[in-house]
Steps between C-alpha positions, in 0.01 A plus 500: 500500500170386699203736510572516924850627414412741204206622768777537793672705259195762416411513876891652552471720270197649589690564824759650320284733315303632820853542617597706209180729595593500851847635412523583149880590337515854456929490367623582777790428724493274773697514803589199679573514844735241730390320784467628846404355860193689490368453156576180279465649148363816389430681150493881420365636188639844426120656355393841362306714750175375347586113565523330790855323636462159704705390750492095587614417841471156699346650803289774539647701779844543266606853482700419251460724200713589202694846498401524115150651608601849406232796399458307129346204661311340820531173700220241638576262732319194438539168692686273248339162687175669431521434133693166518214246346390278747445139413099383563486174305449361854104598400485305214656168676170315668611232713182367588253447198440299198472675179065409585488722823724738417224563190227446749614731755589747293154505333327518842753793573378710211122414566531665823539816279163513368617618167285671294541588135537882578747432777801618597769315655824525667724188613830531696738269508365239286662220358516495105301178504244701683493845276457219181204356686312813602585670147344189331160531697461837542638777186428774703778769616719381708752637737859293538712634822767291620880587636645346229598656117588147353130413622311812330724485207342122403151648597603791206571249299204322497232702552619848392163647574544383888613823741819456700578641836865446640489546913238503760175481416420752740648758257280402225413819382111602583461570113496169417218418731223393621552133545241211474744246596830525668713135524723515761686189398801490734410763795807361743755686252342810503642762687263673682287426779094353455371806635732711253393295196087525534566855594626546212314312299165658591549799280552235186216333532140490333177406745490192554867398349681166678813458573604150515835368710624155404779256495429146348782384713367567868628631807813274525661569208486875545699366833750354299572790264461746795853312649662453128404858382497754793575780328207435215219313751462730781155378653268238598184441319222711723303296718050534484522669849734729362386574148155576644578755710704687239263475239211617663715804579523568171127430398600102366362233632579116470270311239737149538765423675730180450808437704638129413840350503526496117242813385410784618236740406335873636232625318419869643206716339518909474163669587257522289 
């Protein structure tokens, strides 16, 4: 068996283990429940008081819930699409640079960090190439968040001592802060709005901290994606005009800006 396949094999079962944690066994019996217009599959867990029972649904304005949850037990309805893994490898597919710029684009992406020795830094949505390269020059705590479990797992596997954040980095809790660099390595996938992100990014971040927002692809293919993916890329890349504006709303301002067809690049600097 080749080392890739034996690897592919660890990465799944990390999965598998965070989601034994995420729903461990406790015995008990499961209740299975047929098919119905409004609700394509959903799972009831008959719990005592002190546990919590789950309820999967396909949409979340179902109604649907199981008659089981008597006084001995209590039901959550949770959006079954929610946890359905969604597939990013799309981020790690570059269809525009040789193995050279992708290394030389990458370095000038983490140089825009002005990492220090006694930094901290958080990256979100990276692609594993990129968490190997800023691990290698800088072995100082870092902060993984990405959408994706399969994604975190490998990071786990690697570099154990690397924090993990599943979700929006917005939710990044405060604790873990302040930041001296945050990597905003994909920003058209996230969620919220500009304003919404640096709002709440201010509270996690040192004097003086970047934050850096890249794609070594450019502008177009973000276009591309954004028409193949519409339910994972949601926006545009911001424009200068734009970014200024917000930033300087939230006390950033723009040290470099670089908006070509294959790289992009926004530096922005927290007070001092």
């Amino acid at each position: 068996m080749s080392a890739k396949a034996l690897r592919a094999i660890s990465c799944r079962f990390e999965c598998f283990k965070y989601h034994l944690f995420l729903f461990p066994p406790l015995g008990l019996p499961l209740l299975f429940l047929p098919p119905n217009p409004s609700s394509s599959f959903l799972l009831h867990r008959r719990l005592p008081r002190a546990y919590r029972t789950s309820v999967f649904c396909s949409s979340p304005s179902s109604s649907t819930a199981p008659a089981a949850a008597d006084e001995g037990s209590y039901v959550e309805i949770v959006p079954f699409d929610d946890f359905t893994e969604k597939d990013w490898s799309f981020l790690d597919i570059d269809h525009v640079n040789s193995e050279k710029e992708i290394e030389e684009k990458t370095g000038r992406i983490i140089s825009a960090g002005a990492i220090q020795d006694s930094s901290k830094i958080v990256v979100c949505l990276p692609t594993e190439d990129f968490v190997d390269r800023i691990r290698a020059a800088h072995p100082c705590p870092l902060l993984v968040v990405h959408y994706s479990l399969y994604m975190l797992a490998m990071v786990k596997e690697k570099y154990d001592s690397v924090k993990c954040w599943q979700g929006d980095i917005v939710d990044v809790p405060e604790r873990w802060a302040p930041f001296d660099a945050v990597f905003l390595n994909y920003f058209p996938a996230l969620p919220c709005s500009l304003d919404r992100l640096l709002d709440a990014l201010v509270s996690r971040c040192s004097p003086g901290a970047r934050i850096v927002l890249s794609y070594a692809q450019g502008r177009e293919i973000v276009e591309r994606q954004r028409q193949r993916y519409p339910d994972m890329v949601t926006a545009e890349l911001p424009d200068k005009e734009s970014l200024e504006k917000i930033a300087a709303d939230h006390s950033f301002h723009i040290t470099e800006f670089v908006d070509e067809p294959t790289f992009y690049l926004a530096i922005l600097k927290y007070k001092e």
